[in-house]
C-alpha positions as CSV (number, residue, x, y, z in Angstrom):
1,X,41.2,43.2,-152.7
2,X,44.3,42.9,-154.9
3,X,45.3,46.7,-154.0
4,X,45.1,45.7,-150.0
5,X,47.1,42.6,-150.6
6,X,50.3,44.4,-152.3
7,X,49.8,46.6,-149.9
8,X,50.1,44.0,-146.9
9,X,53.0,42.2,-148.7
10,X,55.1,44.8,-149.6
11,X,56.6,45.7,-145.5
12,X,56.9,42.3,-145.0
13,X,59.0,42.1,-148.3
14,X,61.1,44.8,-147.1
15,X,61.7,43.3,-143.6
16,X,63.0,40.2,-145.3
17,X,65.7,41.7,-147.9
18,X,66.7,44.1,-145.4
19,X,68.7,41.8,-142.9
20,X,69.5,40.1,-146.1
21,X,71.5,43.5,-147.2
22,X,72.4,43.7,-143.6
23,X,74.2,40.2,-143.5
24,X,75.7,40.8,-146.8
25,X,77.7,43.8,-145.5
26,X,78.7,42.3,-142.7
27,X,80.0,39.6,-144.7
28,X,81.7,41.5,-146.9
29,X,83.1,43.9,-144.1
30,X,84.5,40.7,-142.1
31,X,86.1,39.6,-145.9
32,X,87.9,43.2,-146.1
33,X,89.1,42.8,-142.4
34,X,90.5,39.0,-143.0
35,X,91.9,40.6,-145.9
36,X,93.9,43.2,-144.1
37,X,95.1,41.9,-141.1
38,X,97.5,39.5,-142.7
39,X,98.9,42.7,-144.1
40,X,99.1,44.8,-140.9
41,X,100.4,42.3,-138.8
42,X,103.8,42.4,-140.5
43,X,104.0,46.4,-140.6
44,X,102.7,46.5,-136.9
45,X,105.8,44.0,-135.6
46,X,108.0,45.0,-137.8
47,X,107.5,49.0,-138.3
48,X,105.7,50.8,-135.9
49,X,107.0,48.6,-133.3
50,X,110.5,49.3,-133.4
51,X,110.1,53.0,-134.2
52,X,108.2,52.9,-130.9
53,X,111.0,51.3,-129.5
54,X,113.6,53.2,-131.2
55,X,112.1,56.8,-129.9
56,X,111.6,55.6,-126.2
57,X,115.0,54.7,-126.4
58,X,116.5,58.2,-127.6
59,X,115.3,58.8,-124.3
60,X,117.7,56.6,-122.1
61,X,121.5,56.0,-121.6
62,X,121.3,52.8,-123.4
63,X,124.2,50.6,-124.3
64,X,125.4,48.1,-125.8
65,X,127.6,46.4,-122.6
66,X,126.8,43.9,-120.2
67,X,125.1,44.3,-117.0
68,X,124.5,48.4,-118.1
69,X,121.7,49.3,-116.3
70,X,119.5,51.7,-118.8
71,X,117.9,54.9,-117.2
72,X,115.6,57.9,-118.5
73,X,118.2,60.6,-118.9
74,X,115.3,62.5,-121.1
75,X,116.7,64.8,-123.6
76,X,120.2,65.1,-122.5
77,X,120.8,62.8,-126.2
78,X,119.5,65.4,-128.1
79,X,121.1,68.3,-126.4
80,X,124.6,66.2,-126.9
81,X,123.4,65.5,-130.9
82,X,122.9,69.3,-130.8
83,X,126.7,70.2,-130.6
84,X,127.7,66.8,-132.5
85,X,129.5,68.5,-135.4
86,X,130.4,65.0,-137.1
87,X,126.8,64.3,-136.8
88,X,125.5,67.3,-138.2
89,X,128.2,67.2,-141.0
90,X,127.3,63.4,-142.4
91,X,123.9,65.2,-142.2
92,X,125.0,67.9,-144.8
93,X,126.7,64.8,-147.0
94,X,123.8,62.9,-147.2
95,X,121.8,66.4,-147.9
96,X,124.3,66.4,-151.0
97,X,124.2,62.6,-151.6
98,X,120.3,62.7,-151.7
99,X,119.6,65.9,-153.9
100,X,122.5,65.2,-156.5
101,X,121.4,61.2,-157.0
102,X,117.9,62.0,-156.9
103,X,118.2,64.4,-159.6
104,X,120.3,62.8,-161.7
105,X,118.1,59.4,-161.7
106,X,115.3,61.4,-162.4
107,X,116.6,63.5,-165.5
108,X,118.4,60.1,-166.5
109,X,115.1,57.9,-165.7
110,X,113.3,60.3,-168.0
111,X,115.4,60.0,-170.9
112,X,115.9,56.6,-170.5
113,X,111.9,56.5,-170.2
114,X,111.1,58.9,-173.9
115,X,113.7,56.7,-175.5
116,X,112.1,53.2,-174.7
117,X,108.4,55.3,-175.1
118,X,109.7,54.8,-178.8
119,X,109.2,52.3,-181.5
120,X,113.0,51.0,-180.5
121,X,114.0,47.9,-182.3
122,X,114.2,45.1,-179.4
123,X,112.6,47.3,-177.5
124,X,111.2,44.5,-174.7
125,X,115.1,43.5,-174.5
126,X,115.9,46.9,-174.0
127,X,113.1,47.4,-170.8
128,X,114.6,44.3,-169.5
129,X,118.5,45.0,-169.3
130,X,117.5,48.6,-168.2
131,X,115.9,46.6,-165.1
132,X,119.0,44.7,-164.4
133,X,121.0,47.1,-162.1
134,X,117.2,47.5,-160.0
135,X,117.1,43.8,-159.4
136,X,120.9,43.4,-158.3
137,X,121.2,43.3,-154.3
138,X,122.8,46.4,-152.9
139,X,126.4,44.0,-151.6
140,X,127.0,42.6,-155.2
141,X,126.5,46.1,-156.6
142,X,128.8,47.6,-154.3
143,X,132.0,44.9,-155.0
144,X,131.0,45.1,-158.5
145,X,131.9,49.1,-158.8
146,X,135.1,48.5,-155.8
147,X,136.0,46.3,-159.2
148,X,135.3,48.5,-161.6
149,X,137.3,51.6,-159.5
150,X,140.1,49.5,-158.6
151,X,143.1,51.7,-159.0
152,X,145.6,49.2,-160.2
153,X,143.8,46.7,-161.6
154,X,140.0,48.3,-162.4
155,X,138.5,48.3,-165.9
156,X,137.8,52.2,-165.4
157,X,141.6,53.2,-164.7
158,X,142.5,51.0,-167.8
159,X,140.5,52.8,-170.0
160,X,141.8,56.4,-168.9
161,X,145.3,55.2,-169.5
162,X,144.7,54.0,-172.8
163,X,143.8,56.9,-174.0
164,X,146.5,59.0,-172.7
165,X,144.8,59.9,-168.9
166,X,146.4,59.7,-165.7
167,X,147.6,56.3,-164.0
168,X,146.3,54.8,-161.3
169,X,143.7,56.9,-160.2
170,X,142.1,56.0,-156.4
171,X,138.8,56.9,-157.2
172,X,137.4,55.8,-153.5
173,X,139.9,56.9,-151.7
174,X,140.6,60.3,-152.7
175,X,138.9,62.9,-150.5
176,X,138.2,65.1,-153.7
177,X,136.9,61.9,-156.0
178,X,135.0,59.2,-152.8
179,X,131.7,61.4,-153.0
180,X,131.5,61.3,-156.7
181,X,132.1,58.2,-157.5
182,X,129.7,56.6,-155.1
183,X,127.1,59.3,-156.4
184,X,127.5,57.9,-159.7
185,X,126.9,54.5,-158.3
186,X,124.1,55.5,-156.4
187,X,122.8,56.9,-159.5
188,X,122.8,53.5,-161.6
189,X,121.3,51.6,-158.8
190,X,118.0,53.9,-158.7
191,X,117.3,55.2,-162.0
192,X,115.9,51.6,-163.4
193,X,113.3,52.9,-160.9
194,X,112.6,56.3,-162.2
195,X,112.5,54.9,-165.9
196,X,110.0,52.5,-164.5
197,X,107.1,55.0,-162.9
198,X,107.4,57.5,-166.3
199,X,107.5,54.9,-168.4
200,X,103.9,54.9,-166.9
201,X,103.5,57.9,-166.9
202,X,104.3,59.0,-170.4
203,X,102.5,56.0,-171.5
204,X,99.3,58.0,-170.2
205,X,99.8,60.8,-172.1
206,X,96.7,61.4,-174.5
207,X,97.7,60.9,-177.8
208,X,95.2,63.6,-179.3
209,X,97.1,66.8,-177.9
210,X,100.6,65.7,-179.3
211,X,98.8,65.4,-182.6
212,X,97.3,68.2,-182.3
213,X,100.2,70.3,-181.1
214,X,102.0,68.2,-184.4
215,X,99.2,69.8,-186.7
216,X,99.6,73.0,-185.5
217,X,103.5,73.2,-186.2
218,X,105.0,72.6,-182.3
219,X,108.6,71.2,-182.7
220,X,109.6,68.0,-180.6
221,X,111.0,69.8,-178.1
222,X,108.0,72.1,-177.8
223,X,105.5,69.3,-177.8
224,X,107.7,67.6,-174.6
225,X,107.7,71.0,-172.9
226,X,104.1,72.3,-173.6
227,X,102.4,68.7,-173.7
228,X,104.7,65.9,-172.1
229,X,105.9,67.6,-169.3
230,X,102.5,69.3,-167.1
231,X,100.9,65.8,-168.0
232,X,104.0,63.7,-166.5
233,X,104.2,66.6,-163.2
234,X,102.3,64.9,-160.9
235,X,104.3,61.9,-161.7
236,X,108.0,63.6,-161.6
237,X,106.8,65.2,-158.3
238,X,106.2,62.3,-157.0
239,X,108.7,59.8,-157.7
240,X,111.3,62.8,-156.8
241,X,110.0,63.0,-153.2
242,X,109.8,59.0,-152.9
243,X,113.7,58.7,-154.0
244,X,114.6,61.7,-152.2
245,X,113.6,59.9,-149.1
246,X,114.9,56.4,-150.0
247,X,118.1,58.1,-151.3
248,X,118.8,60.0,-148.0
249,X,118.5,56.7,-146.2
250,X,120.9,54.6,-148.6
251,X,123.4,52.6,-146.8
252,X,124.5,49.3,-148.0
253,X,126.0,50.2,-151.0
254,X,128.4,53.2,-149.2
255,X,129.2,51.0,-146.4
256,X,130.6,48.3,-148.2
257,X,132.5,50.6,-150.6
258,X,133.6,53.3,-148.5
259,X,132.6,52.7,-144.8
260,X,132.1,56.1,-144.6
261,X,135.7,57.1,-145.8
262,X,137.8,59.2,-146.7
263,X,138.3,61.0,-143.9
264,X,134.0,60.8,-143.2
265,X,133.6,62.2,-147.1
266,X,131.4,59.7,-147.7
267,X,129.9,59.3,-144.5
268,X,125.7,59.2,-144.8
269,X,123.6,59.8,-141.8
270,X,122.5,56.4,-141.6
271,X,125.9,55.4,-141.7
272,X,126.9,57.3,-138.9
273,X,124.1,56.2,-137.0
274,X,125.2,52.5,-137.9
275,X,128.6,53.3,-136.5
276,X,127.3,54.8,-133.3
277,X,125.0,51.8,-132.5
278,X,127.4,49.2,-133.3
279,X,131.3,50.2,-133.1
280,X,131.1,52.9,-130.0
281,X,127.7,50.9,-128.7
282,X,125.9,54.1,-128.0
283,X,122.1,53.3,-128.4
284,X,120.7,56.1,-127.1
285,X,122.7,58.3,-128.8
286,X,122.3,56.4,-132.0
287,X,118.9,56.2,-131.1
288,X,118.6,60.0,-131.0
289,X,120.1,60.3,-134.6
290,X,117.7,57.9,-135.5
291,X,114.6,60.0,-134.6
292,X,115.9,63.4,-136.2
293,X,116.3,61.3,-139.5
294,X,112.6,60.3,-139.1
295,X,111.4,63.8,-138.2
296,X,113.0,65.3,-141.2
297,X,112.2,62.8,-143.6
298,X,108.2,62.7,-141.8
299,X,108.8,66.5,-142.9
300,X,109.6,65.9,-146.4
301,X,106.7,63.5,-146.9
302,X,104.1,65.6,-145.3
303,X,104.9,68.9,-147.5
304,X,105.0,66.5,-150.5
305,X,101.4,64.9,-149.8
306,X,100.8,68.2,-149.1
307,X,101.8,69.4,-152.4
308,X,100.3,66.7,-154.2
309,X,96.7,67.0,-153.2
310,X,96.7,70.7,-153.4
311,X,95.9,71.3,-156.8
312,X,92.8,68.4,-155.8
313,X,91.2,70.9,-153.1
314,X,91.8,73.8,-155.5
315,X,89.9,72.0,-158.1
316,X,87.2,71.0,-155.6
């Protein structure tokens, strides 16, 4: 009798913690979506949107004039953007602007990164004022270096004359000196960033092999090359293609130092395309621009996902 009875309850057991299981995904799935929404609300009106908009528009004659009446021209933008040689040639300075500054905030993020990976005296101070030049806003950055290159008046010129240099050196308006300079900028701006993400990095390092590479006689610079470096790869690959990508679509600090000038030898693709919306009110055109930027740069991210998750399906 007591065998038939477990037998009888157990199904109806079953049937009554199964809907419970049922209700509690539910519940749980209806939590992840009221969750998410918030979030992609904002990136679907602000985002995907107006690159929506932005493409349909390379597509038309659009202007920025009153009473134009916009028509579908299809690609004659692109074909124009084709032969645009000032276009194309911004395109090559910000090719030039994006590799130099990302490399130079990532070998300078790195060594900034193995020095405060040290037992540095202060060295919670010294995290903090390397973060200072991440947090400024692009604008107060900008007038801070027109400041500091001031030819007549600019901390930098004062210092080369004391010690015997040239006078009066116009470091943002030389055609030979614009590029450079704002590189430099561009350079101090981003790699608080880069020391941030392998500072990480090198902070997950195991412990064990550098000890072990110690023991066995390996020289500093051995243990960074053979040890260090594979284990901070994925990271350096990583934050490389993410500044490369925020790097070729800098802006506010050029524009308010340089607008572009010298004679366009600063002048950025995003820049340019600024210009062309605004100044000659060309939306379509600028429009155009804008959707080559996004194609190469949707390039750029695609071959570095693709990169990155390689060695994952090689593994698998």
């Amino acid at each position: 009798m007591s065998i038939t009875a477990s037998k009888n309850t157990t199904p109806k057991t079953a049937a009554k913690s199964a809907p419970r299981k049922g209700g509690l995904a539910r519940s749980r799935r209806n939590e992840a979506i009221g969750l998410v929404v918030p979030t992609l609300i904002p990136i679907l009106v602000l985002s995907v949107v107006p690159l929506f908009i932005g493409v349909a528009t390379a597509f038309t004659d659009s202007r920025l004039a009153r009473h134009h009446e916009t028509q579908f021209i299809g690609f004659e933008n692109f074909i124009k953007l084709g032969s645009d040689t000032q276009f194309w040639q911004s395109f090559g300075i910000g090719m030039i602007w994006a590799v130099v500054v990302t490399a130079l905030q990532l070998i300078g993020g790195l060594c900034l990164a193995l020095l405060l990976n040290t037992d540095l005296r202060f060295r919670g101070i010294t995290r903090v004022l390397a973060l200072i030049p991440w947090a400024m806003p692009p604008v107060v950055v900008a007038v801070m270096w027109q400041m500091i290159y001031s030819p007549t008046n600019g901390p930098l010129n004062w210092l080369i004359e004391s010690l015997g240099g040239p006078q009066n050196i116009n470091w943002l308006g030389d055609f030979g000196l614009a590029l450079p300079a704002v590189i430099l900028v561009g350079v101090w701006v981003g790699m608080p960033q880069n020391t941030v993400v392998l500072l990480a990095g090198l902070q997950q390092v195991p412990g064990e092999l550098l000890e072990a590479a110690a023991v066995d006689g390996a020289s500093t610079w051995r243990r960074f090359i053979s040890v260090t470096l594979p284990a901070l790869r994925p990271v350096i690959f990583s934050i490389a293609s993410l500044s490369f990508i925020w790097n070729f679509n800098s802006f506010g600090i050029v524009y308010v130092m340089t607008e572009g000038g010298p004679g366009g030898r600063t002048m950025l693709p995003m820049l340019f395309t600024y210009i062309e919306a605004f100044k000659t009110r060309n939306t379509g055109g600028a429009a155009a621009m804008g959707d080559v930027i996004v194609i190469f740069l949707v390039v750029i991210l695609v071959i570095a996902l693709w990169r990155q998750l390689r060695p994952e399906r090689t593994a698998r």
